[in-house]
C-alpha positions in Angstrom: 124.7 119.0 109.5 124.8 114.9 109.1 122.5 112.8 109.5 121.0 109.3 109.0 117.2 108.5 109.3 114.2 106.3 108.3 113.4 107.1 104.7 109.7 106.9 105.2 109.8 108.4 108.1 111.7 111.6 106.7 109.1 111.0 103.6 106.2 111.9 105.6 107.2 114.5 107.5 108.6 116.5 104.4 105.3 115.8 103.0 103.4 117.0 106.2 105.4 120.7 106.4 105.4 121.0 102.5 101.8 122.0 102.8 103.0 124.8 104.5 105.8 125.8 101.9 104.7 129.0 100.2 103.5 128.0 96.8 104.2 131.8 95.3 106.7 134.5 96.7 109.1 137.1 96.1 111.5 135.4 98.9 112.6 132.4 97.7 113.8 131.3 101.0 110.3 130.7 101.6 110.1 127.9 99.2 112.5 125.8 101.2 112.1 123.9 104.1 114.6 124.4 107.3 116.1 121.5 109.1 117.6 121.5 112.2 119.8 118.7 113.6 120.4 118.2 117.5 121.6 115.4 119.7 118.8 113.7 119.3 116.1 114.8 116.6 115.5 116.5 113.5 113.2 119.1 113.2 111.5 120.5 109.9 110.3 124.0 109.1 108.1 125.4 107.2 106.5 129.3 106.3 104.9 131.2 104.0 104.6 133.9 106.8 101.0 133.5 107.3 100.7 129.5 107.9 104.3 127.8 110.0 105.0 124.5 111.0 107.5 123.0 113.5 107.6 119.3 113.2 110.4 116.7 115.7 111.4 113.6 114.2 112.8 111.4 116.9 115.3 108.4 116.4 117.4 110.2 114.0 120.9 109.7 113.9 122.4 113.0 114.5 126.3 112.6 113.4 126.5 116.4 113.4 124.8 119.0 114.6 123.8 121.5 112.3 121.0 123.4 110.1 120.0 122.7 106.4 118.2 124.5 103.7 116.4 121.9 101.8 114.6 122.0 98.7 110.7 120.1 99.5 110.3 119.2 95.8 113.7 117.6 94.9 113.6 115.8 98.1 110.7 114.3 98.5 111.2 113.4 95.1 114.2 111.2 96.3 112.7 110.3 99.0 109.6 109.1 97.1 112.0 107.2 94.3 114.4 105.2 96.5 113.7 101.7 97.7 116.0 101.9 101.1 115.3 101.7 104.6 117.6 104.9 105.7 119.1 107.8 103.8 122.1 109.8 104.6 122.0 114.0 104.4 125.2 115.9 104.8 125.1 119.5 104.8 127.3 122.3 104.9 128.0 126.2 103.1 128.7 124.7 100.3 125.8 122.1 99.5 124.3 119.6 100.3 124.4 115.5 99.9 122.1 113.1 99.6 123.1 109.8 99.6 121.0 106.6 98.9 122.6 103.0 98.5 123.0 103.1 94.3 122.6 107.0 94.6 124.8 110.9 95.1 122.3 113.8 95.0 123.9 117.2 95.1 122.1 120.2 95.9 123.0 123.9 96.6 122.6 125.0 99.9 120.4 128.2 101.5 120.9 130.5 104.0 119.1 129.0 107.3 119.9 132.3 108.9 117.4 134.2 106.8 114.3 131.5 107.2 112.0 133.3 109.5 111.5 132.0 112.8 108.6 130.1 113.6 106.8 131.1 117.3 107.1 128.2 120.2 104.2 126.8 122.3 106.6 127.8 125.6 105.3 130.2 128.2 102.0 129.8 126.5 99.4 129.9 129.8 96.1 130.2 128.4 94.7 127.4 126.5 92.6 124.2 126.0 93.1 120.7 125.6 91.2 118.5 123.5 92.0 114.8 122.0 93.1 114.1 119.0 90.7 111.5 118.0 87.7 114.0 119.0 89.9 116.8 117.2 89.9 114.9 113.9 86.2 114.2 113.6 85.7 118.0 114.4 87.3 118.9 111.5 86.8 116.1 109.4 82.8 117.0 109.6 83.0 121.2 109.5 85.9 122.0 107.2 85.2 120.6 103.9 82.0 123.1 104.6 83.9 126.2 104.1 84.7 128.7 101.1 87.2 127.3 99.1 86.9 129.6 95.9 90.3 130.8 94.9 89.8 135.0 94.7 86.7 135.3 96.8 85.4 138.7 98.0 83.6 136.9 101.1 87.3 136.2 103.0 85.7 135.4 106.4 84.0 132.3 105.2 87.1 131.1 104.1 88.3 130.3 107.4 87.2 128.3 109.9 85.5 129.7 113.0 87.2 128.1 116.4 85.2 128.8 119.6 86.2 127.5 123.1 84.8 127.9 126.4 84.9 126.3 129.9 84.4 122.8 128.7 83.8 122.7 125.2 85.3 123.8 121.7 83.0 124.5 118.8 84.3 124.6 115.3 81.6 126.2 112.5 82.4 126.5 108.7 80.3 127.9 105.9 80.3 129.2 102.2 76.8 130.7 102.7 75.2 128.0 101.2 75.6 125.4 103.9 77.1 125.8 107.1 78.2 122.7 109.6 78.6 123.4 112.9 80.2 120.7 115.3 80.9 120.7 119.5 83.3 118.8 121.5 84.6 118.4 124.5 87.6 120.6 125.8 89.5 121.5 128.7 90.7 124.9 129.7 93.5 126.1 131.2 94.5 129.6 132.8 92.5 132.5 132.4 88.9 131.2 129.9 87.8 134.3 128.2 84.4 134.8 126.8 84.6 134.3 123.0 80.7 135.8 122.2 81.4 138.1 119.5 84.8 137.6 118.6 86.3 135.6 115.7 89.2 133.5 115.8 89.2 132.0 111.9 91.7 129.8 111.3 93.0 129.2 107.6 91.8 126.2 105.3 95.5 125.4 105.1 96.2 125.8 109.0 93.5 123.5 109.5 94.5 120.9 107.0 98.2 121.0 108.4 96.5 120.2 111.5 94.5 117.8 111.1 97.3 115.7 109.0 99.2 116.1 111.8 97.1 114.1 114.3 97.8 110.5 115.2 96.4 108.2 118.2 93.2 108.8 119.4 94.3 109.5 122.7 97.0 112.3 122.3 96.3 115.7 124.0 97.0 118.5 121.6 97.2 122.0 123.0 95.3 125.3 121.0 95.8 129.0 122.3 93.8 131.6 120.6 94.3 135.1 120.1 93.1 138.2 118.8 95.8 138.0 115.8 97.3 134.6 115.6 96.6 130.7 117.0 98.9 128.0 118.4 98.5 124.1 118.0 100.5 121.7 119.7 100.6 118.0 119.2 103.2 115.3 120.7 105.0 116.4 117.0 104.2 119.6 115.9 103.6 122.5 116.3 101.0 124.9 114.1 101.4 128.6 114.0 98.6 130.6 112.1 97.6 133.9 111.5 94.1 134.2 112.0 91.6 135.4 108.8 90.3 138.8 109.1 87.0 139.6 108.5 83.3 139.1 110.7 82.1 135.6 110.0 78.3 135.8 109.4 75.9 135.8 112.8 75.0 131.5 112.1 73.1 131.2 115.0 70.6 133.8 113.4 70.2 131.4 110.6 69.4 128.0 112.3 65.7 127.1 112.2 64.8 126.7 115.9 62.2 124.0 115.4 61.0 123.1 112.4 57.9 120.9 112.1 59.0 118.4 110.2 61.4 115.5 111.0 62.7 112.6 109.4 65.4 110.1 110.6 67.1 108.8 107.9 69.6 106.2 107.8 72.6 107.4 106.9 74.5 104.9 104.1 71.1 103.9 102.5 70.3 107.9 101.9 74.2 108.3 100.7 73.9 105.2 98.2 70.1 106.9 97.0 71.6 110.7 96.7 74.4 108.9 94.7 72.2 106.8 92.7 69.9 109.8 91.8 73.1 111.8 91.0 74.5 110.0 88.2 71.8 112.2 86.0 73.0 115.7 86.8 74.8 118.0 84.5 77.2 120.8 85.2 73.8 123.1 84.7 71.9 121.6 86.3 73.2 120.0 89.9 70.1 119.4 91.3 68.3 116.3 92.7 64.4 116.5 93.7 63.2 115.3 97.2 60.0 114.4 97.8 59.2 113.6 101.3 55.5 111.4 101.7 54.4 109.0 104.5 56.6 106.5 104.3 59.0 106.8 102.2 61.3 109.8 100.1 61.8 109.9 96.4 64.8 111.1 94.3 64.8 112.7 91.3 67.3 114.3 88.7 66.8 115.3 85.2 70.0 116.4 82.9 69.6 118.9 80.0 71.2 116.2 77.3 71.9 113.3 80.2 68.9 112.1 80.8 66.8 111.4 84.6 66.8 109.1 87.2 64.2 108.6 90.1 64.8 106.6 93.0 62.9 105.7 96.1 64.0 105.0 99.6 61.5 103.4 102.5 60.6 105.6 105.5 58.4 103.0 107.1 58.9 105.2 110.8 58.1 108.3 108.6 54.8 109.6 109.2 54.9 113.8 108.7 53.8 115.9 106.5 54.7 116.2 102.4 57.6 118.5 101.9 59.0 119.0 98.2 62.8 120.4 98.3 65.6 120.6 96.3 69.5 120.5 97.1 72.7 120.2 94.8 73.4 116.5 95.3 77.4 117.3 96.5 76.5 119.4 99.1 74.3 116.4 100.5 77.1 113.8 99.4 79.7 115.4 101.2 78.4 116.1 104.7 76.8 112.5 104.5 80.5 110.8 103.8 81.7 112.8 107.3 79.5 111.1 109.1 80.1 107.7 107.6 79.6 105.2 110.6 76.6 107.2 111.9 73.4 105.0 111.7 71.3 107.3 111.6 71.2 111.0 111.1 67.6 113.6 111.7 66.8 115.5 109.0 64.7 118.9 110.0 62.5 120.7 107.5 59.7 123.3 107.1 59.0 123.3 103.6 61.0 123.5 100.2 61.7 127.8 100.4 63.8 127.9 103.8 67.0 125.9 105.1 67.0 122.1 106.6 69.4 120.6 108.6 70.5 117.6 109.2 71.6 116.6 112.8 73.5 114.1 114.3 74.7 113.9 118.4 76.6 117.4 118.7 76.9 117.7 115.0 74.8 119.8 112.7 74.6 120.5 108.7 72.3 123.5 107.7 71.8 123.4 103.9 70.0 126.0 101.6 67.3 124.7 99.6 67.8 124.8 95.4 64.5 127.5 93.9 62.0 125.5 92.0 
């Protein structure tokens, strides 16, 4: 294999599939990515035989066909180091080259032969459509909302719950504490199945490879489901998963159907005052007081050694009844930056024991109140 590209261009892409590079294994093919070379593009691989990725770069200049082992570390490093526009890689049995303008990088070469194979999106019938630019706020506003504890016994909520029907796709994530819950629209194709019941959980790191691999707005990427495994296709790449085994909790059991009290907030003015009143927390503490009163809400915090804060925000269209709760400041701070360029967001509560939730169009944040 020979070829010339865009250094940036390779750059990102070897950044993109690296997420997918196992990180610990007892194949050490695995911790390689695979390139192929045609007459016309390059494509990168990468496994760790749960999570694959296929991803086409285009305007390559292919002066040999061919297949590569490549180590993502040392290259991107090289990548990441050199100042020129294009970089030359020549590969063979015996190693292989990287060439810069002022630079000769030599590295042994693999086995592309023993890399596993990585499923296409051909002959797939049944699937939806949705756009990219829907697609990333989607996941930008449910996934940060899953369990991301390294070792958990709870494996479920470690994925992210993908629903789809007739017209819409729902994505829900949760780590039993708070649980975001988001619909867009979708388009089916072939034969729609009814999901009620079933769990298709995709991986954090599925997800995240996903979601870095969006681009314009308007692009149509491609998802098929299955009982075992998922499929995503954009105009670059393509994401194969296993799905996460385990029953994701019943969350529609757990939303409050209508609670009697209801605020509308607006949305960077409550991010700044959360923020404000959360420079007082300590690692024991990680709590920040609401009180809710005609008119307005106030914050406070009190540290063991740190000291408190109180802060007050007007609610001039507020008019409901008193509600003392609690929350843990991040959980508040990071829902609120996904929906940065919302005005306005509702916030539904009953008193300071049970859940709120914070709603926004088709976009809803459940949060468990802190005990007082």
């Amino acid at each position: 294999m020979k070829i010339q590209c865009q250094r940036e261009t390779l750059l990102a892409a070897c950044q993109l599939v690296g997420v997918a590079v196992a990180a610990r294994t007892t194949k050490p093919i695995l911790s390689n990515i695979k390139a192929v070379a045609d007459a016309e593009s390059l494509t990168l691989m990468a496994t760790d035989l749960e999570v694959g990725v296929r991803y086409e770069l285009r305007g390559v200049q292919v002066k040999e066909a061919g297949e590569a082992i490549l180590s993502p570390s040392k290259l991107i490093s090289i990548l990441r180091e050199s100042h020129d526009p294009d970089i030359t890689i020549n590969s063979d049995s015996e190693g292989t080259l990287i060439r810069t303008t002022n630079g000769r990088f030599q590295m042994p070469s693999g086995e592309p032969d023993q890399f596993p194979d990585i499923p296409a999106f051909t002959g797939v019938t049944n699937y939806h459509e949705i756009t990219a630019g829907v697609l990333r706020t989607m996941i930008k506003r449910t996934a940060f909302a899953a369990d991301r504890k390294e070792g958990t016994a709870r494996w479920a909520v470690t994925g992210i719950l993908w629903e789809a029907e007739e017209k819409l796709a729902r994505l829900i994530a949760t780590d039993t504490k708070r649980l975001a819950l988001i619909e867009g629209p979708a388009t089916s194709h072939g034969e729609v199945k009814d999901v009620k019941g079933q769990s298709y959980l995709v991986p954090q790191k599925a997800i995240q490879l996903l979601e870095r691999s969006l681009h314009d707005d308007g692009e149509i990427i491609r998802i098929a489901l299955n009982a075992n495994e998922a499929m995503f296709q954009t105009e670059r790449a393509l994401i194969h998963t296993v799905l996460v085994q385990g029953k994701f909790p019943p969350y529609r059991d757990i939303i409050p159907k209508k609670p009697p009290v209801s605020v509308q907030l607006p949305t960077a003015e409550f991010l700044s005052r959360v923020r404000q009143a959360a420079i007082m927390i300590d690692e024991e503490t990680k709590r920040v007081d609401f009180k809710f009163e005609p008119g307005k809400v106030t914050l406070k915090a009190q540290g063991a050694e740190t000291g408190s804060s109180e802060v007050t925000m007007e609610l001039p269209d507020f008019k409901g009844a008193n509600v003392e709760i609690a929350f843990d400041p991040q959980y508040l701070i990071e829902m609120l930056r996904a929906v940065e360029g919302e005005p306005f967001l509702k916030l539904e509560m009953t008193d300071g024991q049970r859940p709120a939730v914070f709603r926004v169009g088709d976009y809803l944040y459940l949060v468990m109140p802190l005990a007082n």
